[in-house]
DRENMARKOL-142895 format. One record per residue: x, y, z of N, C-alpha, C, CB in turn. Coordinates in nm, 2 decimals, decimal comma, padded with zeros to 4 digits. Glycine has a CB too. Example, Ala and Ser with C-alpha at 12.3 -4.5 7.8 and 13.67 -1.06 7.14 Angstrom:
- neast / nnorth / nup / caeast / canorth / caup / ceast / cnorth / cup / cbeast / cbnorth / cbup
- 01,32 / -00,57 / 00,78 / 01,23 / -00,45 / 00,78 / 01,32 / -00,33 / 00,78 / 01,13 / -00,45 / 00,90 $
- 01,28 / -00,22 / 00,71 / 01,37 / -00,11 / 00,71 / 01,29 / 00,00 / 00,79 / 01,41 / -00,06 / 00,57 $
This chain:
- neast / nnorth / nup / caeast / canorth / caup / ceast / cnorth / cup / cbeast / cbnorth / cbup
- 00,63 / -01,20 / 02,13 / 00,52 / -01,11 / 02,12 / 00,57 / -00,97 / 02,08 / 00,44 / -01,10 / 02,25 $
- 00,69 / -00,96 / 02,14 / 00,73 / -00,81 / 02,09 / 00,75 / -00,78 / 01,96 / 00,85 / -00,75 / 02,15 $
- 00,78 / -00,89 / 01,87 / 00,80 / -00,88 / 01,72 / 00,68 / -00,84 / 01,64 / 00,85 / -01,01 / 01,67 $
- 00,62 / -00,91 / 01,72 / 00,41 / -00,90 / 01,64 / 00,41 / -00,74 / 01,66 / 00,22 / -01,00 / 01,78 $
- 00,39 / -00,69 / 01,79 / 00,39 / -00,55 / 01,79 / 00,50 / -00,44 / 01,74 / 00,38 / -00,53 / 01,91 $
- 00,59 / -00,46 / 01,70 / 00,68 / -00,40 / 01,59 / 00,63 / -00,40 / 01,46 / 00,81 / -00,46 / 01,57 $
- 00,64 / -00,49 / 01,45 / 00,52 / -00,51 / 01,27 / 00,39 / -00,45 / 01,26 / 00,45 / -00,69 / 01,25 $
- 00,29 / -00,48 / 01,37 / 00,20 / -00,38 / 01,39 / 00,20 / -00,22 / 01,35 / 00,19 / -00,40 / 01,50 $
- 00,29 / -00,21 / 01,41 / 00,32 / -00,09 / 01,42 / 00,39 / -00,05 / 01,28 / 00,41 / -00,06 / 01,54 $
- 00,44 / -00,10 / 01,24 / 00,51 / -00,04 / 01,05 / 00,44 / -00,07 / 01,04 / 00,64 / -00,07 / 00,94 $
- 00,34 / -00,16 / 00,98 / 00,20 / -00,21 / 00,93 / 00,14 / -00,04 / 00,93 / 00,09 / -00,36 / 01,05 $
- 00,12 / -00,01 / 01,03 / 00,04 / 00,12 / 01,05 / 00,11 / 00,23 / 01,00 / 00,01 / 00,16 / 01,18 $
- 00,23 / 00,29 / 01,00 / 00,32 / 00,37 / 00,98 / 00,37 / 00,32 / 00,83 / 00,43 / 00,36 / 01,09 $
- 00,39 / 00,27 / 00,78 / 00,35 / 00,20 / 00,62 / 00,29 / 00,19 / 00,53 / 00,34 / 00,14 / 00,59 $
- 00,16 / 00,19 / 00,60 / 00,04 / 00,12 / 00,48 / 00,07 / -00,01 / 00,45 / 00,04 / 00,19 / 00,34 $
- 00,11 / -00,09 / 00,49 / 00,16 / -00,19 / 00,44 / 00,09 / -00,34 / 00,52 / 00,32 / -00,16 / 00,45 $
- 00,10 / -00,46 / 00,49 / 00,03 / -00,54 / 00,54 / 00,16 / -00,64 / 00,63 / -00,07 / -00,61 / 00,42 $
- 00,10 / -00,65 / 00,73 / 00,20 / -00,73 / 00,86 / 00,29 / -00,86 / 00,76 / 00,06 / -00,83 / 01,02 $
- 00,22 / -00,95 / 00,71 / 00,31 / -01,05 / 00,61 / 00,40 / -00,97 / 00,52 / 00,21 / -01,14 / 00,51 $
- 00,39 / -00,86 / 00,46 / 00,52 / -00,80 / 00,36 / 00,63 / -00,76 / 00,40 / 00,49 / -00,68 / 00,29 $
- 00,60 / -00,65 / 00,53 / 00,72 / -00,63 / 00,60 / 00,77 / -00,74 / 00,70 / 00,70 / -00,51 / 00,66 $
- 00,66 / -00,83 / 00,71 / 00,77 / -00,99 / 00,76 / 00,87 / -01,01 / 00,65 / 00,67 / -01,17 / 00,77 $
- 00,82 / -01,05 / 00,51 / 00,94 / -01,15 / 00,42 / 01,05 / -01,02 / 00,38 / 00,87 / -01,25 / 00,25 $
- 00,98 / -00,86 / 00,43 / 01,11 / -00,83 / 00,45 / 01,22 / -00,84 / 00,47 / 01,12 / -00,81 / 00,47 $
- 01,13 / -00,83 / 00,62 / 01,26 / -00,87 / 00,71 / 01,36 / -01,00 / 00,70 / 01,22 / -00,89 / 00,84 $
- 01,28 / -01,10 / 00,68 / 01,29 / -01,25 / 00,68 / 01,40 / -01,25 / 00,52 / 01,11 / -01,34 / 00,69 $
- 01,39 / -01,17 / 00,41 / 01,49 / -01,18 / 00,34 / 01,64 / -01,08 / 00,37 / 01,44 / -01,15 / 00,24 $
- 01,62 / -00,96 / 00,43 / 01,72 / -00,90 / 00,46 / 01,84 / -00,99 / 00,55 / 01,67 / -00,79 / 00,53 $
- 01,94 / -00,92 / 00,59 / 02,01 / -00,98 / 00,67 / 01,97 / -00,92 / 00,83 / 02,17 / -00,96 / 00,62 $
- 02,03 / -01,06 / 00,92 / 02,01 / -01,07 / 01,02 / 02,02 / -00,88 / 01,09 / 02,11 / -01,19 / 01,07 $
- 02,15 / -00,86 / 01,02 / 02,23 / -00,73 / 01,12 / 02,17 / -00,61 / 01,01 / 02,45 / -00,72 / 01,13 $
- 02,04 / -00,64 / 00,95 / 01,96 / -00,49 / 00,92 / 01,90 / -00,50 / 01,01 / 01,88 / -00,44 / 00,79 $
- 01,83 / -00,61 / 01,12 / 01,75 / -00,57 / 01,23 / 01,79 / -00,50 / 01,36 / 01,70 / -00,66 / 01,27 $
- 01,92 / -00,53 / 01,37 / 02,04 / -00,44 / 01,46 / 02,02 / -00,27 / 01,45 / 02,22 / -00,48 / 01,39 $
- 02,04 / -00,28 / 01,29 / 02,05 / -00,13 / 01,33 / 01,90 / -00,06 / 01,26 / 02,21 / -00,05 / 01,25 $
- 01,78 / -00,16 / 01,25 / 01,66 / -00,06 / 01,25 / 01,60 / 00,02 / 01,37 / 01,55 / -00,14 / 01,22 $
């Protein structure tokens, strides 16, 4: 659940829609989530 609410949150701080900055993430590497 805490992941939904991170996304939420850039969603808002973005403009951006919750699925984009998912396959962001989901393409980046593991250890760009380390140091966001």
């Amino acid at each position: 659940m805490e992941k939904k609410t991170v996304l939420k949150r850039r969603a808002a701080e973005e403009m951006k829609t919750v699925p984009q900055i998912y396959h962001e993430k989901a393409s980046s590497s593991s250890a760009d989530l380390e140091t966001a």
